[in-house]
Each structure stands twice: as structure tokens, then as C-alpha cells.
N, C-alpha and C positions, 0 to 999 in steps of 0.2 A: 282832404283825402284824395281827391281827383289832382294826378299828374298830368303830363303833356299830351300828345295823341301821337299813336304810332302812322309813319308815314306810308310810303306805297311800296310796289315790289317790283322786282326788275328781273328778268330773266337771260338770257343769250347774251351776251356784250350788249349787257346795258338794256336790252329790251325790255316791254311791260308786259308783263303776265298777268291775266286774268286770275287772281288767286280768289278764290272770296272770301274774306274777312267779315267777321259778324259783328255787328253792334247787338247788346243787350238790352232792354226796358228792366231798372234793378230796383227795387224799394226793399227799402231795410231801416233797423233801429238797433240803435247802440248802446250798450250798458257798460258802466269800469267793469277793469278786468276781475275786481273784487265781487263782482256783484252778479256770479253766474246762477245759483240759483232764480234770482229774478229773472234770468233769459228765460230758463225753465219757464218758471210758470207763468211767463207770458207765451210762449211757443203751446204751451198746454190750451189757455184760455182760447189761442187763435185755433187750434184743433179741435177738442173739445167742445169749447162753448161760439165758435163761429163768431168772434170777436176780431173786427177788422183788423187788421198789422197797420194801417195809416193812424188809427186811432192812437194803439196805444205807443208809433211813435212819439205822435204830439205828444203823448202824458209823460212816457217815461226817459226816451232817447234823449243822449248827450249830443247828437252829433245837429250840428246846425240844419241839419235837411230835416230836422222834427216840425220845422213851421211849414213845410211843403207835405207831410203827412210821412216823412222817411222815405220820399222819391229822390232817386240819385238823375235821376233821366238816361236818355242811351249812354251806355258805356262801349268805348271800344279798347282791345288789348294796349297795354299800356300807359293807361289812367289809372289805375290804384295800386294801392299795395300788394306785392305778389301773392300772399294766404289771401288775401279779400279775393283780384281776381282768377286764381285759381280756383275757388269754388265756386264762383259766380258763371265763370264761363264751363263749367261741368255739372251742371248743375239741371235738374228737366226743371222745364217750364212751369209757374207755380208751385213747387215743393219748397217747403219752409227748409233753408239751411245755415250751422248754426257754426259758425268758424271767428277764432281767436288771432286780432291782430295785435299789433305795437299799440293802437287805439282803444283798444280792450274786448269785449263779446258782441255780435253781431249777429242778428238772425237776419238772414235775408231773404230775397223771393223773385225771381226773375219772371216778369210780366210777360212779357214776348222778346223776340229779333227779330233781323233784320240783315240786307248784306251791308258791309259797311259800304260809307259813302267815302269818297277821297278826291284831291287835285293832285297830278302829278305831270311831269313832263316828259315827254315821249321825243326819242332824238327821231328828225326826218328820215333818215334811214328805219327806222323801224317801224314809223309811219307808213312811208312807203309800199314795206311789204305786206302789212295790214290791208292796204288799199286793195293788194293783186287779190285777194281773197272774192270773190265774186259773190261772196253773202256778206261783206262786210256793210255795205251801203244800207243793208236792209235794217240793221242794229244799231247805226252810228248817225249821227250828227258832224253837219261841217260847218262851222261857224268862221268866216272871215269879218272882221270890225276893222280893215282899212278903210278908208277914204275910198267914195267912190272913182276920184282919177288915179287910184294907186291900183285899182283893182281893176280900171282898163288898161292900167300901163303893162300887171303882170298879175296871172291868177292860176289858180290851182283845181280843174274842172273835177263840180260836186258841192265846191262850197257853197254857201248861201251868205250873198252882203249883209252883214249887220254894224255899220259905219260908228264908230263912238260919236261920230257928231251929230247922229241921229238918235241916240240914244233915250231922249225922252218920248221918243216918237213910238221907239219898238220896246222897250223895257215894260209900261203896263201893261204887256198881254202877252209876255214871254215864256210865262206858264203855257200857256193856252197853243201858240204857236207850236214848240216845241215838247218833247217828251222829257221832261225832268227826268227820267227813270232811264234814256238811255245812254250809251255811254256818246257823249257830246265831245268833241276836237277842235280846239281853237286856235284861230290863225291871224298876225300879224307881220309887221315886217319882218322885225331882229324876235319877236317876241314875249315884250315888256307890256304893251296893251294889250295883247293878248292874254295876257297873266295877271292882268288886273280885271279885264272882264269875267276873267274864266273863274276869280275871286266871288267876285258879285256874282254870276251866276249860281255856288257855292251857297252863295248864302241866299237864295232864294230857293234851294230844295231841288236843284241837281246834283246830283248823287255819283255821279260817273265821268269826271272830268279829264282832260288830257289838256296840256299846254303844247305847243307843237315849237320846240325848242330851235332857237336862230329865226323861226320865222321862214316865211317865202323866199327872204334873201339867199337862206341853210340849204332851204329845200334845192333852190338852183342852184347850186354851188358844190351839192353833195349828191345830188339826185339826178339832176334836170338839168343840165346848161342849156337848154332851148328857151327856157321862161328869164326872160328882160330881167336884169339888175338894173335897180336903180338907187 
């Protein structure tokens, strides 16, 4: 039932917008389309008689998430089918809701949210202007993973070295170092390592990522002609 995930957002030529996007926590159970009564009186029992929804998706639900109790996990727009997420994302939090897809009846139940989490790339121009903002540094993260003679050769003041080839050295305690939760900017030369760290970070529960496109090379070339090309 889960499609792909919707990407990031872009504002002014190209720029990134703070939009906020919600991820959902959604547990549900699924009956054929023939078999709406049975939604009923399982929607009744969970009202009425204070009968978990994880239970009787195990017992009853067609849809493979019955061995996980009918937990879909976070959803963000763009992963299911338009009726499923249309009542899912209008939906108040904990209210049992009862909507007809291609896949047949579904009650569902939205646990909590969240903003969503995303990686996207931010051209250095638009960087840039972000930068002049004088509360920016306060919300934001600079991650440069060059080499440390690339990053005496030419650097971008604010960042903070995190070298890929030190990587095992600062990676287990990266949580810890840094704020998972703010919005983090990552810097290499063209870009490329950059956007593979800023992946791995991603998948360790950073939530607010930025690639910084072209790299330091972009930045001097389109920003900066003072800072060394090499």
C-alpha cells in the first residue's frame, strides 16, 4: 500500500522554503470490500467495549501489517493511496476513521506527528543568503567532510571539520555532538561526498538536511571569487 515519498520544496528561483510537512504515526486494519459490516462491528467493539485496534488487527486484517499489530509507521504525503491518505492526514489524532479504498474497508487511527524529516539541495546562492540572516547560525549546523588539507587550502567560515576519513572516529557520537533535530548543511568540494554523508546522517535521525550543491568549488565561483579553487 506504501508508495514512494514525496520530496522537498523550493521557493524563489529555486530556493528552499521552510514549508512544514507532517509525518503521521497511522495504525489500521483491513477488511474486503465485501465485508463492511465486520468493520462495523469491530469499530463498535474498539468503542464500546475498549478492545485494542492492534488486537483485532492481528485476528481479522487482510493487510500484511496485521503481524505488526496494523501499525503502518510514519507516513508522509505521498505514500499511499489518495482516499487512504486523504483521511489519514485530516483526520484528529486518535479518532477511529472508517474510509473505502481499491484495497477494500479500513479503519484507521492516527497515533501522533510530527514535521517531516527530508534531504534536499540548496543551490550556494541561496545558501548564501540564508547565511546574511544573523539568526541563522543559531538554528543551523555546518558540516564540511573534506580533507583536512582541502579545508586549509579553501573554507567557508562557521563550518566545522568532519573529514570522511575520520569518519570512524566522529560517527559514534554524532547524535551526541550535534542536534539531530536542527536544520544541518553539508559541504564538500563539487558535492558528491557531501550527499552521501548527508545520506548517512538521514539515516541516523537527522531530520533537516541540506546538500550544498557544486560544493565549495559553486560557492567560489558563484558567490565568493576570494576563496582558492583547487
Amino acid at each position: 500500500m506504501v508508495k514512494g515519498e514525496e520530496g522537498g520544496v523550493r521557493g524563489r528561483g529555486g530556493a528552499t522554503t521552510k514549508i512544514k510537512e507532517r509525518e503521521i504515526l497511522v495504525q489500521h486494519l483491513l477488511v474486503p470490500e465485501d465485508q463492511l459490516q465486520l468493520l462495523l462491528d469491530l469499530q463498535r467493539k474498539i468503542m464500546q467495549e475498549g478492545v485494542d485496534l492492534s488486537d483485532l488487527a492481528a485476528e481479522h486484517s487482510i493487510c500484511p501489517s496485521k503481524s505488526e499489530g496494523g501499525m503502518l509507521g510514519w507516513l508522509s504525503h505521498g505514500r499511499t493511496v489518495p482516499e487512504f491518505e486523504e483521511a489519514a492526514f485530516n483526520a484528529a489524532l486518535n479518532k477511529l476513521v472508517r474510509v473505502k479504498t481499491k484495497h477494500g474497508w479500513h479503519l484507521l487511527q492516527v497515533l501522533s506527528e510530527r514535521e517531516a524529516t527530508f534531504l534536499q539541495e540548496i543551490d550556494v546562492e541561496d545558501f548564501d543568503q540564508q547565511m546574511q540572516d544573523p539568526e541563522f547560525m543559531q538554528g543551523a549546523q555546518l558540516l564540511d567532510v573534506r580533507e583536512p588539507d582541502e579545508i586549509t587550502t579553501a573554507s567557508i567560515q562557521g563550518f566545522k571539520a568532519y573529514p570522511l576519513s575520520q569518519f570512524g572516529q566522529w560517527a559514534p557520537t554524532i547524535s551526541e555532538d550535534l542536534d539531530p533535530e536542527k536544520d544541518t548543511f553539508v559541504l564538500c568540494h563539487h558535492g558528491m561526498r557531501s550527499m552521501q554523508a548527508a545520506q548517512w546522517l538521514q539515516s541516523q535521525g537527522f531530520r533537516r538536511l541540506y546538500n550544498i550543491k557544486g560544493g565549495i568549488h559553486a560557492y567560489s565561483v558563484k558567490v565568493n571569487n576570494s576563496i582558492p579553487k583547487y
